[in-house]
N, C-alpha and C positions, 0 to 999 in steps of 0.2 A: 504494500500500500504506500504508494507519495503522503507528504504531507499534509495532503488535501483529503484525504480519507477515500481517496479513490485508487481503483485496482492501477499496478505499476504500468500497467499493459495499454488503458483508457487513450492515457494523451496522446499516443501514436497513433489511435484511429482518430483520434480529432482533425480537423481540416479546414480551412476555408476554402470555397468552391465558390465557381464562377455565377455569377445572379443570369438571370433573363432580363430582356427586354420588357416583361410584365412587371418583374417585382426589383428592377434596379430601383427605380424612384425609389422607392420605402425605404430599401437596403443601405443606398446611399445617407438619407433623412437621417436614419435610425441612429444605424452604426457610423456614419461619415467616414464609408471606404467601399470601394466596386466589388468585394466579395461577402459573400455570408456563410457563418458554422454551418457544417455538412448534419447537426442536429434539427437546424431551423427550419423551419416553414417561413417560406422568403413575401410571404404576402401577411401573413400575421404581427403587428408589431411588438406584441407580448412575446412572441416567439424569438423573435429578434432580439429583444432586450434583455429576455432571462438567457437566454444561447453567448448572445454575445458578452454578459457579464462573466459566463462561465470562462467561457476563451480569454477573457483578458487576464483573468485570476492563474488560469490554467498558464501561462503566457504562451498560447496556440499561433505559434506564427508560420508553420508550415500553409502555403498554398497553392492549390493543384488544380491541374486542368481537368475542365469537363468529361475526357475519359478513363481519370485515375479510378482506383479502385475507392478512395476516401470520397469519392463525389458521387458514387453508385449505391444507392438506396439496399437493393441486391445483394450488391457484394460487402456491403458494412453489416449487411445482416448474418451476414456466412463468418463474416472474422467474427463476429459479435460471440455465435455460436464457439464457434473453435473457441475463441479463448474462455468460455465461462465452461467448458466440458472441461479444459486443462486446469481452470481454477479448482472446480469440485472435484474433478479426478486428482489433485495433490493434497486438496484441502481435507478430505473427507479421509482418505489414509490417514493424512496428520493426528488428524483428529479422536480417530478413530482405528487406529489401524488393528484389532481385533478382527474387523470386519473384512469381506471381503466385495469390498465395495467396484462395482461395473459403471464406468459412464460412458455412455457411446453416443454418437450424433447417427441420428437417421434409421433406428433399428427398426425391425419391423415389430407389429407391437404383440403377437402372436409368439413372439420370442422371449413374452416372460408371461406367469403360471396364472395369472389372473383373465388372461386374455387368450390362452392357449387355444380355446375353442374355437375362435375364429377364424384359426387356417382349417379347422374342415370345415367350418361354415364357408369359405371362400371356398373349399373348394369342392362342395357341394355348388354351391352358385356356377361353378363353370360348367356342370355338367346339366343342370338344368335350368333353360332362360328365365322361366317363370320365376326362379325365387332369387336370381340377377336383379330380376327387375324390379323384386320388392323389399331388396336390405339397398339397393344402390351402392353409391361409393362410402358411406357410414362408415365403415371398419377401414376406411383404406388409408389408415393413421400411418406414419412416418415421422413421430415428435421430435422437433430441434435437437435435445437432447436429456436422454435416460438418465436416471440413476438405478441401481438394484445392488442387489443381495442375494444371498442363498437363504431360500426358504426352506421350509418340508416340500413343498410341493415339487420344487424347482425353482429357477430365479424369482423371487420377488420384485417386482415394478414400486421403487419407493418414492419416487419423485420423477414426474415429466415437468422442462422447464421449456415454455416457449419463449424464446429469444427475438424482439423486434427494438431495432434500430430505432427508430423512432415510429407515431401512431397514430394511423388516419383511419376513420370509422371502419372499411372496409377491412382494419388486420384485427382492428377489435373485436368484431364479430366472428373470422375467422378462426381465431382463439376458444372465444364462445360455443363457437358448433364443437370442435375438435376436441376441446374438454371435455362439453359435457356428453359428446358420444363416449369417449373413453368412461365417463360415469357410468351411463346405461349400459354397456356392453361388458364389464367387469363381471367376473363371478371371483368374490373375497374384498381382501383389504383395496380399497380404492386410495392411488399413488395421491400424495403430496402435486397440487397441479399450481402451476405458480408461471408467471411470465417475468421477464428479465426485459429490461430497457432501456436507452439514453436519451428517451424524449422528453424536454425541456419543458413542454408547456403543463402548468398542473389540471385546466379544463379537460385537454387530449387524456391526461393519464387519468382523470376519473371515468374514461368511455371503459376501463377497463378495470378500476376497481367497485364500482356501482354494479347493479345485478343479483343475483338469489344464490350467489355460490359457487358458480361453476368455474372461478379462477379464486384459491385460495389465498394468495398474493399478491402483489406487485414488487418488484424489487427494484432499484434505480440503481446506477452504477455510480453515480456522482451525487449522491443524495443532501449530504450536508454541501455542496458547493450550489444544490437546485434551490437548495433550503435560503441559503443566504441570498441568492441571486434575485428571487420569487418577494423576501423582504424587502429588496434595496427598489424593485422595476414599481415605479409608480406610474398607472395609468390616465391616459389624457381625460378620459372620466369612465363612470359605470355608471351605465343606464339602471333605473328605478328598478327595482326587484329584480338583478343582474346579479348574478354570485360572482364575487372578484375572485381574480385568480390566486391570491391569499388566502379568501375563503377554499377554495377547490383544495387543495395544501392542506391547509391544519386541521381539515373533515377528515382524509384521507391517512393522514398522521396519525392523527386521534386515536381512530379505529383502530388502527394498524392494515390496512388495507394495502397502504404504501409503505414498505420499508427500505429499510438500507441495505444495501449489496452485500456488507460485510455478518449482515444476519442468516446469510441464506443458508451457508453450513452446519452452523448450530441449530436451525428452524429443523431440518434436513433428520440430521440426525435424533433430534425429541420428538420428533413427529410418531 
């Protein structure tokens, strides 16, 4: 961990990236400089201002062209991945090393004991269309990244973590379904289901701690620098019965719905 309470690994996916011709103005206004953090949403200025507080704390001065890897939504999702699989695969030994602790990116999910049924259920489905047509793609889970154990049964599924870069409605829901089919489809201990993320804005991240359960966390990877950042960013107003984005934050806190990156192996393991 830096100084800052964030993983040593973070500020090298941090970036400045090239704006558009839509959201230069703002970018410019904002931040008074032609790029924006590879965190931000370049049309939001709450976005802007909590991202770019982080980056200057952070001192982010790496910046890259439009086809690097730190400027790809995609591909900062995939490093995102890898490194919190390498975090919990050293951390959880650490920690724990009794155990014989599994963390893999991409398993299939039929490869631990709680879900085992599903590969004859799949592969029943291929051999008759009719009941293809009536599970659909449901089971066809491949989560960011596992955690397990040796159960009695066979490996135990102790935590799936889904990993997003930052968070527009469309990955929030995503999450949503793929969770809560992993719920409905479980026979036993139902895993530790939590998502992981470096998105700055506290509104975006309540799209993913609000809801009936189906994501038992949020974890942020820069939490006390979002923390301080979300204090300092004061808005040009908020409209009459508007939750500010200070509000969104110290709801989310409160509860524990959001927490800090550095809880996720402890959580992990007393679960």
């Amino acid at each position: 961990m830096t100084d800052f309470g964030v993983p040593d690994w973070l500020p090298g996916l941090f970036a400045w990236k090239p704006t558009t011709s839509n959201n230069r103005p703002l970018v410019e206004k904002t931040l008074r400089r032609k790029s924006l953090p590879n965190i931000a949403d370049g049309s939001q200025r709450a976005s802007l201002g909590i991202s770019g507080h982080l980056f200057e704390r952070l001192q982010i001065g790496n910046v890259v062209g439009e086809d690097a890897d730190e400027a790809n939504e995609e591909s900062l999702g995939k490093l995102l991945e890898v490194a919190v699989a390498r975090d919990l695969s050293v951390n959880l030994s650490s920690r724990c090393p009794h155990v014989a602790w599994e963390v893999e990116r991409n398993s299939k999910i039929w490869d631990f004991s709680q879900y085992s049924h599903i590969k004859d259920l799949r592969d029943a489905a291929s051999r008759y269309p009719d009941v293809e047509e009536v599970i659909g793609g449901d089971y066809l889970i491949d989560p960011d990244v596992t955690v397990s154990a040796p159960g009695r049964y066979g490996r135990s599924l102790r935590a799936v973590a889904s990993c997003k870069w930052t968070i527009r409605s469309d990955r929030a829901q995503n999450v949503r379904h793929e969770f809560n089919s992993l719920i409905r489809a479980r026979r036993g201990r139902a895993p530790h289901l939590i998502a992981v993320t470096a998105e700055p804005l506290p509104s975006r991240l309540s799209s993913l701690t609000q809801g009936m359960g189906e994501i038992d966390s949020v974890y942020h990877v820069a939490f006390d620098l979002i923390n301080e950042a979300v204090r300092a960013y004061e808005p040009l107003r908020v409209r009459a019965g508007e939750i500010s984005q200070l509000q969104h934050w110290e709801t989310m806190t409160r509860l524990g719905r959001l927490r800090d990156y550095r809880e996720l192996v402890d959580d992990i393991w007393n679960d």
